[in-house]
mmCIF file of the C-alpha atoms, coordinates in Angstrom:
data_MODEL
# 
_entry.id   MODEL 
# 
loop_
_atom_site.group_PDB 
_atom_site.id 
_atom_site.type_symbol 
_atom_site.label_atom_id 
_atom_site.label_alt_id 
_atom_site.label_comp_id 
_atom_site.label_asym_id 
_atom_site.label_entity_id 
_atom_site.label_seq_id 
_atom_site.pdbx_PDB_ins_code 
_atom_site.Cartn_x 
_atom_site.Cartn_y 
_atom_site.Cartn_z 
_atom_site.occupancy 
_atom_site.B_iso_or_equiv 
_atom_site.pdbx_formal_charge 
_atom_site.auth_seq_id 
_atom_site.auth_comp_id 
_atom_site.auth_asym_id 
_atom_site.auth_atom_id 
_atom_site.pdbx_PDB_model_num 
ATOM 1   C CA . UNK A 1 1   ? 1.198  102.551 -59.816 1.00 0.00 ? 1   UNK A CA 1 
ATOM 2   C CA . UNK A 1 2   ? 3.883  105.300 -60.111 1.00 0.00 ? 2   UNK A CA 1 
ATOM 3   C CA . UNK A 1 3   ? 7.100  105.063 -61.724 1.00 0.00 ? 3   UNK A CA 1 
ATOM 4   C CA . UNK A 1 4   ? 9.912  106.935 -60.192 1.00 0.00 ? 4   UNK A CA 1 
ATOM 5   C CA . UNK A 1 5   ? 13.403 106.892 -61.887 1.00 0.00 ? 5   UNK A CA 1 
ATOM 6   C CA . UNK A 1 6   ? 16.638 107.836 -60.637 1.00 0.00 ? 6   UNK A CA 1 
ATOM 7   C CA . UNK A 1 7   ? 20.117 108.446 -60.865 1.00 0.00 ? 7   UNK A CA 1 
ATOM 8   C CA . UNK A 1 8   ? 22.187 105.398 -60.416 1.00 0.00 ? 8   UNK A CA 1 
ATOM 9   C CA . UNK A 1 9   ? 25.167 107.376 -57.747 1.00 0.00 ? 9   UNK A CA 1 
ATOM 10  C CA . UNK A 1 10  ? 21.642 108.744 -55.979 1.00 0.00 ? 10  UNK A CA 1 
ATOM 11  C CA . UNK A 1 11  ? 20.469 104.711 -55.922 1.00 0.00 ? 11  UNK A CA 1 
ATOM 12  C CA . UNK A 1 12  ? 23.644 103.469 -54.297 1.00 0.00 ? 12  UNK A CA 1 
ATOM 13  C CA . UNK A 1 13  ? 23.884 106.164 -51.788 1.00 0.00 ? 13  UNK A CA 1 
ATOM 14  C CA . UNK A 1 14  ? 20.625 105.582 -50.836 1.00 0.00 ? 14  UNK A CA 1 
ATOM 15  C CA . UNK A 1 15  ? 21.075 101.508 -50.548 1.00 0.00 ? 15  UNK A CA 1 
ATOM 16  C CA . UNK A 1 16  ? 24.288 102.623 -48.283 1.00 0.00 ? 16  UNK A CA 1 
ATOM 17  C CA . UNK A 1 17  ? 22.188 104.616 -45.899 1.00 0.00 ? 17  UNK A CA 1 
ATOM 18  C CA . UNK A 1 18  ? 19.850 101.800 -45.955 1.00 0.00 ? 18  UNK A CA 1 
ATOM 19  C CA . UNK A 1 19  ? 22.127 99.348  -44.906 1.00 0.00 ? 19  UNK A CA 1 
ATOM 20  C CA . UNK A 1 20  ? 24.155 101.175 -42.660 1.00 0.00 ? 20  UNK A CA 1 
ATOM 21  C CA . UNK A 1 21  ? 20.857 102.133 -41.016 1.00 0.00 ? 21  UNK A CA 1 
ATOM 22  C CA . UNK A 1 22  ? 19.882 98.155  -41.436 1.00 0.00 ? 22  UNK A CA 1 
ATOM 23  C CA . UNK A 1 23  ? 23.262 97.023  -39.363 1.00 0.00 ? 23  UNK A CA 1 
ATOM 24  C CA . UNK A 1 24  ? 22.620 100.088 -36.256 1.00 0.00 ? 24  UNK A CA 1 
ATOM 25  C CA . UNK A 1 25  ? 19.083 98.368  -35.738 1.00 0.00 ? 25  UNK A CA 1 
ATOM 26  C CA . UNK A 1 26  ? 20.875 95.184  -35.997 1.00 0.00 ? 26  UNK A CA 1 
ATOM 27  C CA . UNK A 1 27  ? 23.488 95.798  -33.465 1.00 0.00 ? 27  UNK A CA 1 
ATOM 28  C CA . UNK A 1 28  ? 20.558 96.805  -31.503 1.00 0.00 ? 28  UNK A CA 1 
ATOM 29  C CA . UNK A 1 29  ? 18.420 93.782  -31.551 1.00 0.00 ? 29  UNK A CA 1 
ATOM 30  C CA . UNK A 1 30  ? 21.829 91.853  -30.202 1.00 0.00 ? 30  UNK A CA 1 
ATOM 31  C CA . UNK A 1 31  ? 23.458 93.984  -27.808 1.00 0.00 ? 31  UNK A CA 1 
ATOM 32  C CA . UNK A 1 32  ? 26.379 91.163  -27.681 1.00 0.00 ? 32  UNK A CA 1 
ATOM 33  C CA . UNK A 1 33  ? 27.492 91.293  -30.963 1.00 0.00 ? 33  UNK A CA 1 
ATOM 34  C CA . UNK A 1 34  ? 28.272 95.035  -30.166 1.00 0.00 ? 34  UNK A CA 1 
ATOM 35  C CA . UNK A 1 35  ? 30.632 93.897  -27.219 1.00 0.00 ? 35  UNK A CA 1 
ATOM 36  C CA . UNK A 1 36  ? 32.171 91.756  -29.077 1.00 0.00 ? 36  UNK A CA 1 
ATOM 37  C CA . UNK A 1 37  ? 33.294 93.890  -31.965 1.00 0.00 ? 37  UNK A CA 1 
ATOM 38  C CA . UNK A 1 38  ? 34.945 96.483  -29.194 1.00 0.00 ? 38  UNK A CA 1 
ATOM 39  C CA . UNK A 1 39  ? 37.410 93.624  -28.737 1.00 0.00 ? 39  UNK A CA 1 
ATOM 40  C CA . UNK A 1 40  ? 39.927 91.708  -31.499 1.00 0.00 ? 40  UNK A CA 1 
ATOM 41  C CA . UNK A 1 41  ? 42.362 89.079  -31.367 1.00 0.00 ? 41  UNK A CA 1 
ATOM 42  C CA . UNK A 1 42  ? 46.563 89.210  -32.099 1.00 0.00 ? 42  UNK A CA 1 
ATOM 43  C CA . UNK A 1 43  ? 45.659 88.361  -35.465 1.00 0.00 ? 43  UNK A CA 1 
ATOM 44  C CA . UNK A 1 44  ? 43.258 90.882  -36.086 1.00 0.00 ? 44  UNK A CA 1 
ATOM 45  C CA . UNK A 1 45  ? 44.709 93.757  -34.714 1.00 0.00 ? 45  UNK A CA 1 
ATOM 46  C CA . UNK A 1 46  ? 47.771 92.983  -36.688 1.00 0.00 ? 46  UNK A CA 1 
ATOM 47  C CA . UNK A 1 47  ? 46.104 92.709  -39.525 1.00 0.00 ? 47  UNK A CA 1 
ATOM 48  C CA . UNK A 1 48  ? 44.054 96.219  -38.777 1.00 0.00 ? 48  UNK A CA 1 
ATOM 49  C CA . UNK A 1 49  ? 46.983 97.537  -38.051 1.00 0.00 ? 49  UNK A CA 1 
ATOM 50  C CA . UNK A 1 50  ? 48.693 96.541  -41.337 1.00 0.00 ? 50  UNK A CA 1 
ATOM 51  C CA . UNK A 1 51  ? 51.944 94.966  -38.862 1.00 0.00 ? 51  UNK A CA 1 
ATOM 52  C CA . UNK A 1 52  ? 52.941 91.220  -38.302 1.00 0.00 ? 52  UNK A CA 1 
ATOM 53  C CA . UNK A 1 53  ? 52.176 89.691  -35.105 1.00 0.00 ? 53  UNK A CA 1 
ATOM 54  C CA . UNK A 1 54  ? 55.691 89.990  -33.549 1.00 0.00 ? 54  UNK A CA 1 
ATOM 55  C CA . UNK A 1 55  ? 55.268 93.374  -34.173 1.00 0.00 ? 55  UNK A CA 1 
ATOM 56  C CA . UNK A 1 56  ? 52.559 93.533  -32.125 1.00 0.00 ? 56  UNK A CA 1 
ATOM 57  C CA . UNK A 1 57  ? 54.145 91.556  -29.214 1.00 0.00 ? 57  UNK A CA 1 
ATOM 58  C CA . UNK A 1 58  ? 56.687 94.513  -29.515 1.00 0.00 ? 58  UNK A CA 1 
ATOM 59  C CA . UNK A 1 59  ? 54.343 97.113  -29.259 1.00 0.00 ? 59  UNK A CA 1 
ATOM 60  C CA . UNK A 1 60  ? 52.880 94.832  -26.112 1.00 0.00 ? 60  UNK A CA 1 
ATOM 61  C CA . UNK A 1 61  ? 56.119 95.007  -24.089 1.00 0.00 ? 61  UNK A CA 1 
ATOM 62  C CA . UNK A 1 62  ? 56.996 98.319  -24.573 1.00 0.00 ? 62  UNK A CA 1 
ATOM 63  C CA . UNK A 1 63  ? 53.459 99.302  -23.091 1.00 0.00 ? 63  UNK A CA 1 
ATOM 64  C CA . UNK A 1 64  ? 52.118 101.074 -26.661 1.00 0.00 ? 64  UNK A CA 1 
ATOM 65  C CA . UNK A 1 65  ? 49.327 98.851  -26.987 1.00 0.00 ? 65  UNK A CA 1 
ATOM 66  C CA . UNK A 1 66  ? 47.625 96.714  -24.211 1.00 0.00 ? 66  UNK A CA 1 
ATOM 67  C CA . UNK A 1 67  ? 46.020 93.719  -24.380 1.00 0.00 ? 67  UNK A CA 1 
ATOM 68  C CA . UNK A 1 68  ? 43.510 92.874  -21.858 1.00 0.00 ? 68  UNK A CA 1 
ATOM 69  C CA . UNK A 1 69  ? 43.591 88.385  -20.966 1.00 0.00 ? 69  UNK A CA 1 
ATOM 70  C CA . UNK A 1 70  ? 41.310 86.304  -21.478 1.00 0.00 ? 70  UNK A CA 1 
ATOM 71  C CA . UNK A 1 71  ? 42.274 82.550  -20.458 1.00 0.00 ? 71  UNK A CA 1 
ATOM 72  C CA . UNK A 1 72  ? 45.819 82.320  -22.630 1.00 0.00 ? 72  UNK A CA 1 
ATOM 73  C CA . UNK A 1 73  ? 44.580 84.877  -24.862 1.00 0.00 ? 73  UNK A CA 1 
ATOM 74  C CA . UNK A 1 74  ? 45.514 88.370  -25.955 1.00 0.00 ? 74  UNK A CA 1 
ATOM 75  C CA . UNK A 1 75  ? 42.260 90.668  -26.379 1.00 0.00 ? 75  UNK A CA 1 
ATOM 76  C CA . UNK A 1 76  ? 42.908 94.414  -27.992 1.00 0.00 ? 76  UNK A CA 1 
ATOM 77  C CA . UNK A 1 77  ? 40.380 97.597  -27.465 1.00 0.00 ? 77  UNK A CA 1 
ATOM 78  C CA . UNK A 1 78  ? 39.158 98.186  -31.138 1.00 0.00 ? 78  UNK A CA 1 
ATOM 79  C CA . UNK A 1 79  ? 38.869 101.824 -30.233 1.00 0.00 ? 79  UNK A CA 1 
ATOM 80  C CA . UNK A 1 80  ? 42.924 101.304 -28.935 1.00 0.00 ? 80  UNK A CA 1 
ATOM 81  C CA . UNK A 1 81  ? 44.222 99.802  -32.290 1.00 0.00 ? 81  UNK A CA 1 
ATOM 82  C CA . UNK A 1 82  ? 42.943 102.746 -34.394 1.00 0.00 ? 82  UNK A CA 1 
ATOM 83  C CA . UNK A 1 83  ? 44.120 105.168 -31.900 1.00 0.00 ? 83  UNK A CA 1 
ATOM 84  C CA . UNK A 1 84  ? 47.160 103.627 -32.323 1.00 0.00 ? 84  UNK A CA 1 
ATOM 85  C CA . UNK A 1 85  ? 47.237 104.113 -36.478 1.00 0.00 ? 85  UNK A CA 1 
ATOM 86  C CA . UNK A 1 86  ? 46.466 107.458 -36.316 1.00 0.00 ? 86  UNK A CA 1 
ATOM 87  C CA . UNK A 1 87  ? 49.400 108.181 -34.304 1.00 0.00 ? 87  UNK A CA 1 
ATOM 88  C CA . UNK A 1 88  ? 51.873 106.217 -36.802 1.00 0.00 ? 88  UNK A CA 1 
ATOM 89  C CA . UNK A 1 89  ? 53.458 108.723 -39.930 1.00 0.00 ? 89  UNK A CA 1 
ATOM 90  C CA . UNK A 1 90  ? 52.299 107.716 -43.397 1.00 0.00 ? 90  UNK A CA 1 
ATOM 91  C CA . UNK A 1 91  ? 55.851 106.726 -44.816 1.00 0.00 ? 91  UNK A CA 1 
ATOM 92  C CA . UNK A 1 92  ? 54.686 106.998 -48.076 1.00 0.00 ? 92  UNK A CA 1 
ATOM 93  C CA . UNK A 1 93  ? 55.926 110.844 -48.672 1.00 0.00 ? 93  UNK A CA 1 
ATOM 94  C CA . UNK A 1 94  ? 59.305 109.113 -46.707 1.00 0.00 ? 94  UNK A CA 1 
ATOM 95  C CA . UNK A 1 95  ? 62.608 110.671 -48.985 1.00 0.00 ? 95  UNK A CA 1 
ATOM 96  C CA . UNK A 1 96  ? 65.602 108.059 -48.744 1.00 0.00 ? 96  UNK A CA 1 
ATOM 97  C CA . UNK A 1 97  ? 68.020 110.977 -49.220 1.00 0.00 ? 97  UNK A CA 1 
ATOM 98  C CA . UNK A 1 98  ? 66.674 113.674 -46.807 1.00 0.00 ? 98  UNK A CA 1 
ATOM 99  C CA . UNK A 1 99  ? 65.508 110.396 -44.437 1.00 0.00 ? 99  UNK A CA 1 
ATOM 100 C CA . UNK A 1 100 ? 62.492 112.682 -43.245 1.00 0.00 ? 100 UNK A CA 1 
ATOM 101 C CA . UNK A 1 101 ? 59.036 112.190 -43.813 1.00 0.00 ? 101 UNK A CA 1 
ATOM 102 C CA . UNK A 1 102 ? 57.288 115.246 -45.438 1.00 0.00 ? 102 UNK A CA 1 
ATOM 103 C CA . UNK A 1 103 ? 55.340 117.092 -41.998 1.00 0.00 ? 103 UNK A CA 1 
ATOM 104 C CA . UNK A 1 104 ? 57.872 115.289 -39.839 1.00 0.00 ? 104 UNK A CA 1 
ATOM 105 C CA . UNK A 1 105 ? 61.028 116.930 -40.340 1.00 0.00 ? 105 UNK A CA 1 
# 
C-alpha cells in the first residue's frame, strides 16, 4: 500500500469538488428536488433577500418581484430573488453627509 500525503488547503478543495460533484449527481437521481429548489416561500425569499416580509409584499404590489400562487400561497422564482439583489446598491460605502452611495452619485 502507498502512502500519499498532502496539503491540508489541497485536501479541502478537493472534498469541495467532491461534494459539490456528490449533490449534481444527487439532484440528478431526484429530478423533483431540483424543481423544488427553483421555487421559495415569503419567508425565504425575505430572508435571501436580507428584507422583512412586508417588505416583500411591497416589492409584490409595485410589480418588482412576482410571486406565482399556489392555493393561498406566495411562491418566488429563485433565479427572480437574486436577480433582484444584484440590482439593489450595497449601502455600505452610503456617506450621511454627501447622501450618495460611492458608484451611484
Amino acid at each position: 500500500m502507498e502512502i500519499i500525503t498532502m496539503e491540508k488547503q489541497a485536501y479541502q478543495r478537493l472534498m469541495e469538488k467532491i461534494d459539490h460533484i456528490y449533490e449534481g449527481i444527487k439532484g440528478l437521481q431526484d429530478p423533483a428536488s431540483q424543481i423544488e429548489r427553483q421555487w421559495c416561500t415569503t419567508a425565504e425569499a425575505a430572508a435571501i433577500m436580507g428584507i422583512n416580509e412586508r417588505t416583500l409584499y411591497r416589492y409584490r404590489q409595485r410589480g418588482i418581484l412576482e410571486p406565482k400562487k399556489v392555493g393561498n400561497k406566495n411562491f418566488f422564482h429563485v433565479e427572480a430573488v437574486n436577480k433582484l439583489i444584484g440590482l439593489r446598491p450595497d449601502f455600505s460605502n452610503y456617506n450621511p453627509i454627501t447622501k450618495s452611495i460611492d458608484g451611484f452619485k
